[in-house]
Every structure is written in C-alpha cells, then in structure tokens.
C-alpha positions as CSV (number, residue, x, y, z in Angstrom):
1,X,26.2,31.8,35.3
2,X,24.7,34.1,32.5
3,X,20.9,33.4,31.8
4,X,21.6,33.4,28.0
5,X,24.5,31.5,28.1
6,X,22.6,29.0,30.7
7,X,19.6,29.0,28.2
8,X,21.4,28.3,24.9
9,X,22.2,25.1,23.1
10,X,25.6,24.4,21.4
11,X,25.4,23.2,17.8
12,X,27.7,22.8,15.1
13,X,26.0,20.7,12.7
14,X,22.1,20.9,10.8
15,X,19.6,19.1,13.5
16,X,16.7,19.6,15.7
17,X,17.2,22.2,18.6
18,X,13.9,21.5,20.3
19,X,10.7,19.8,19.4
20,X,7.4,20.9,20.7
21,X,6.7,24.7,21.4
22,X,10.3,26.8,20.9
23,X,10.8,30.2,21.4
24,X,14.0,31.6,20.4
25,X,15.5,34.8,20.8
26,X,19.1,34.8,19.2
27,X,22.4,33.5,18.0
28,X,25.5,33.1,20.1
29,X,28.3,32.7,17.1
30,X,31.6,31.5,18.3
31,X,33.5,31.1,15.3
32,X,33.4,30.0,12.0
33,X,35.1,30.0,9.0
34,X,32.1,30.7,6.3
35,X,28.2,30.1,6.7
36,X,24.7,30.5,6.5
37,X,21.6,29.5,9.2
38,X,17.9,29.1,8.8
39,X,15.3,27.9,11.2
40,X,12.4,26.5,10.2
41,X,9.2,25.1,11.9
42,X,9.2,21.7,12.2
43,X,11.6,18.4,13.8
44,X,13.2,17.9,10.3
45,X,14.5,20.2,7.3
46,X,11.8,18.9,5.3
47,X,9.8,22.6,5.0
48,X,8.3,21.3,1.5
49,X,5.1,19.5,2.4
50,X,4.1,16.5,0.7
51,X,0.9,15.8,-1.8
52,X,-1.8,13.4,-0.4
53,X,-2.0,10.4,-2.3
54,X,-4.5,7.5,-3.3
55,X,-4.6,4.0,-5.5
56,X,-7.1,2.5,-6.8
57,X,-6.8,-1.0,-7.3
58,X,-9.3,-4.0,-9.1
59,X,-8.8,-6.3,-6.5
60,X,-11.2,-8.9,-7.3
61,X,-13.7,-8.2,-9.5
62,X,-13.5,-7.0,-13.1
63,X,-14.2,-3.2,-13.9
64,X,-17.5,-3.5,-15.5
65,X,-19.9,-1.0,-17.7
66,X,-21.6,1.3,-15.6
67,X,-19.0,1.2,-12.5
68,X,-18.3,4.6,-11.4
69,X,-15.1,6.1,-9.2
70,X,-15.5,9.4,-7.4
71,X,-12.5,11.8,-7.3
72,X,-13.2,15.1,-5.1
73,X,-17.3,15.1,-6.3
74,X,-16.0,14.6,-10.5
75,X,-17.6,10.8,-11.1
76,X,-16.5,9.0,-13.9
77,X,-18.4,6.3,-15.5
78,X,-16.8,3.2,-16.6
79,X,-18.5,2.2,-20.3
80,X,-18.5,-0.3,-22.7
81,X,-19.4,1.8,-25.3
82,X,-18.9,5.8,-25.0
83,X,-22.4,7.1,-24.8
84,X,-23.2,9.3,-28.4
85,X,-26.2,11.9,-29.5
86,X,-25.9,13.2,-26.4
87,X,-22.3,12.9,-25.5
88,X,-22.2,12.7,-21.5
89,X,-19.0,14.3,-19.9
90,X,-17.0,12.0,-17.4
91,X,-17.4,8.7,-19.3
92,X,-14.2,6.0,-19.4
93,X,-13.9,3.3,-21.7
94,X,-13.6,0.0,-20.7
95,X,-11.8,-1.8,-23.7
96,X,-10.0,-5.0,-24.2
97,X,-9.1,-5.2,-20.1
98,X,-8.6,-3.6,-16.6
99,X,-5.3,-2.3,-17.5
100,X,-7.1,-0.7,-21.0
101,X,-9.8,0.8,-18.8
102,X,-6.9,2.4,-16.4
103,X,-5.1,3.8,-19.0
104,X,-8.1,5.7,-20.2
105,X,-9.8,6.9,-17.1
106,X,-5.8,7.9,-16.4
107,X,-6.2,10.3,-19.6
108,X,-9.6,11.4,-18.4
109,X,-8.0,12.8,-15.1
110,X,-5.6,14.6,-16.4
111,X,-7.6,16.1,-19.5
112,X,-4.7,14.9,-22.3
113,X,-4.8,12.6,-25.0
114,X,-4.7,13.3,-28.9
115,X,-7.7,14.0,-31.2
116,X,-7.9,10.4,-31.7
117,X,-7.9,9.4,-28.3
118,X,-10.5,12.6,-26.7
119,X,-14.1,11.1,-27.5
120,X,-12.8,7.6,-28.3
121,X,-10.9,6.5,-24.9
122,X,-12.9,8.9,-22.6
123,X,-15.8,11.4,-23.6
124,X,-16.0,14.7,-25.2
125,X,-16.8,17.4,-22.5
126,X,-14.6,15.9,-20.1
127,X,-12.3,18.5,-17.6
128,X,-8.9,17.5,-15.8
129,X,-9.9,17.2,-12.5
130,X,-10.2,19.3,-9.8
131,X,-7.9,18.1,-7.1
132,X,-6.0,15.4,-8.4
133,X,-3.9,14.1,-11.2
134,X,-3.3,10.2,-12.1
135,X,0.5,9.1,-12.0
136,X,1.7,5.9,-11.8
137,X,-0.4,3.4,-14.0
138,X,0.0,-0.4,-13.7
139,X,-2.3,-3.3,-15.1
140,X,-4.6,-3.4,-11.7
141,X,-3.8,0.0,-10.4
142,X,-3.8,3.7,-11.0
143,X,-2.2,6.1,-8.2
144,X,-4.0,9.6,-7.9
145,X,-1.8,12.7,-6.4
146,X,-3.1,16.3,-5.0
147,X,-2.6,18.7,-7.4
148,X,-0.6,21.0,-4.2
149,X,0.7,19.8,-1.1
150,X,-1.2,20.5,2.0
151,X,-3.5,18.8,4.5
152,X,-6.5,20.5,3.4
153,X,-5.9,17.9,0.4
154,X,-6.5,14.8,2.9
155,X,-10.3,15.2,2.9
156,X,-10.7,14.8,-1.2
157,X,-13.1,11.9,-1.8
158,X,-12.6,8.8,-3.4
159,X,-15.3,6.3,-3.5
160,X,-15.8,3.3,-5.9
161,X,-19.7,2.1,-7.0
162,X,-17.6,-1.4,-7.6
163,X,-16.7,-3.4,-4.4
164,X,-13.6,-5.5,-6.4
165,X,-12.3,-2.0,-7.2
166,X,-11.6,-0.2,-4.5
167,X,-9.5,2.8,-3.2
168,X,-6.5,2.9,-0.6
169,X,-9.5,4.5,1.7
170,X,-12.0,7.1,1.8
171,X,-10.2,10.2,1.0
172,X,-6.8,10.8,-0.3
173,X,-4.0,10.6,2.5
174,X,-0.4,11.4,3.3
175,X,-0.6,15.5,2.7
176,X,1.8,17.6,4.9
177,X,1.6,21.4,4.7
178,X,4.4,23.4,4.6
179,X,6.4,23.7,7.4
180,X,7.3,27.7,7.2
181,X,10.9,28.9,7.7
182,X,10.6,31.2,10.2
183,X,13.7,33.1,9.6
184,X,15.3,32.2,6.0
185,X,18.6,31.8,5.2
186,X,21.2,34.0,7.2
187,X,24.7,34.8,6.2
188,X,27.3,35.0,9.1
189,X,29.8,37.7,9.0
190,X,33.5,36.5,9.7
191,X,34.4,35.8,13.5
192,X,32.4,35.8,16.6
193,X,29.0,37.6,17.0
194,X,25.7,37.4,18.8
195,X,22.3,37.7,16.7
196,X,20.1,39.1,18.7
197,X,16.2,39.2,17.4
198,X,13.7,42.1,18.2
199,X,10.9,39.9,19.9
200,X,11.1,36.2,20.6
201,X,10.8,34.0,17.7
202,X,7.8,31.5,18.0
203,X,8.4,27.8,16.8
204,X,5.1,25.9,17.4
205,X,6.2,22.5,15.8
206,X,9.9,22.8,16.7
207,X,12.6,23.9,15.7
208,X,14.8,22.6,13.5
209,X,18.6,24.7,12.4
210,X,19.9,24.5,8.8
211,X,24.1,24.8,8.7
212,X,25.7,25.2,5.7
213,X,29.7,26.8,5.3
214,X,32.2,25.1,7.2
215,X,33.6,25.5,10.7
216,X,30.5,27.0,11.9
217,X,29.6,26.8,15.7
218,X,27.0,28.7,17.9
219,X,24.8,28.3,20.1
220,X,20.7,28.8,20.0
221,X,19.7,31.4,22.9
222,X,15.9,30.3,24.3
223,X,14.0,33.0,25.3
C-alpha cells in the first residue's frame, strides 16, 4: 500500500484530525464541487481565545468605608464620603447601598462617567484600569473581564480587604490564548489534486480542519 495513502485520514466534513502532537505534510483532494480549508492548532475551531474573568460578590457582609478591592495592583477604596483638599485617586463611593457602591466602583474601572458623576461617585485622578474592565453589574455583584484574551491574563490579582466581599478567587481565571491557524484559509482549484507542503507542518495542540464549499472530500497526509 502507498505510505501516503496508508498515512492519511479521509474527511469530508470540519472536525478534529488528531489531537496531541500533529505533523502534517499535505492534502490528498478527491473531489469537490467548490471549497476552502484551514488548519489551525488546537481540538476545536475556536482559534479566538477567551478573556479571563472574575466577580466580585458581597456575600455576607455589607461593603463598608475604608474596604478596599485590588484589581492587577490598582486598589480602590470604598468611602463614605470622597476624601477632599487633597483629593486621593482610586476612591469609591459607597452611597445609599451595595448595589450604589457597585455601580460606582464599576465607573471607576472603566474611567467613564459625566462631569457630574467624575469626583462625586468615584474620585478625581482616578485611571481606567490596567487589565481589566467591569461588565455585568447586579445588586451584589460586579463581573471584571481582561482587557485581551490570553493566559498571561490568569495571574491579574484580585484581593478584597473585606471578608463578606469577596472575589471568584485569587486572580482572574478562564483566559485562553489564541490558538494560531497554522495554515489560513485555502482555496481548492476544481477537481482532484494533492497539496503537497515544503516541510512538515507542526500541530503541537492538534489539529483541527475547517471545510467550507460543498462536496468537498480529501484526505490529511501525516508526515
């Protein structure tokens, strides 16, 4: 039997072709009527990454003046009343409730608000943060996301001074980097055909084959 033909895999639909360590070296094409390929590293078509994520949540106690929540080394103060002559950056107003204080120190995060709302619901001097923005907002809970997708985001901080306040854990979680497509997509010329590639293409994670068109089959030679 013929080593490439012994060595390839039949496909004719998107799906995994091998998971663990990969190494391809071409394209068998048997027929099709129109269509495109890419391989990408990984055991799903999801190449995008994901953001790492964190909540933090009052639990059980109230969020009182002086609390502070670290986000990536920026700490923000919880206050009952905004300190003044100095102003000190980083400061969140508490107000009429836990779901008041959220909604500021959500504004704080992400550097917005209105004239009326910058030095009145969080300080003056204030930055958006670093590493992370606030998105969903609820009465007991604020949700922080990485500002990029990536692992390297996992290790952002997130401490709380308050014990009844606390974080989903230590550092934010959940971030996936991008899984690279190692060769993008690929237009098939009409009929049969082999692809052949100049050196062995290495697929560390797996690999996973994108089809689009329509009657496409081939096969995935290993080296």
């Amino acid at each position: 039997m013929n080593e490439l033909a012994y060595k390839a895999k039949p496909m004719t639909e998107t799906g995994l072709v091998q998971a663990g360590y990969t190494a391809i070296k071409g394209l068998i094409v048997s027929s099709h009527t129109s269509g495109t390929f890419k391989l990408n590293n990984g055991i799903t078509a999801d190449a995008d990454g994901e953001k790492a994520t964190t909540t933090l949540t009052v639990v059980t106690t109230p969020i009182a003046d002086g609390d502070t929540i670290n986000l990536g080394g920026q700490v923000y103060t919880f206050k009952s009343e905004l300190s003044a002559d100095p102003t000190v950056a980083n400061e969140v107003l508490i107000g009429a409730s836990d779901a008041t204080a959220l909604d500021n120190l959500k504004l704080a995060v992400i550097g917005a608000g209105t004239e009326g709302e910058i030095g009145v619901k969080y300080s003056e001097g204030t930055v958006a943060n670093a590493y992370v923005t606030a998105t969903t907002n609820g009465d007991t809970s604020q949700v922080f996301e990485a500002l990029a997708v990536g692992t390297s985001y996992n290790s952002v901080v997130t401490v709380s001074s308050n014990e009844g306040v606390t974080f989903t854990g230590a550092t934010l979680a959940g971030g996936v980097d991008v899984a690279p497509i190692l060769i993008d997509t690929y237009t098939l010329a009409s009929g049969s055909q082999t692809i052949s590639f100049p050196e062995p293409v290495e697929f560390k994670a797996g690999a996973y084959l994108t089809i689009g068109g329509t009657s496409v089959k081939l096969s995935v030679i290993y080296a």
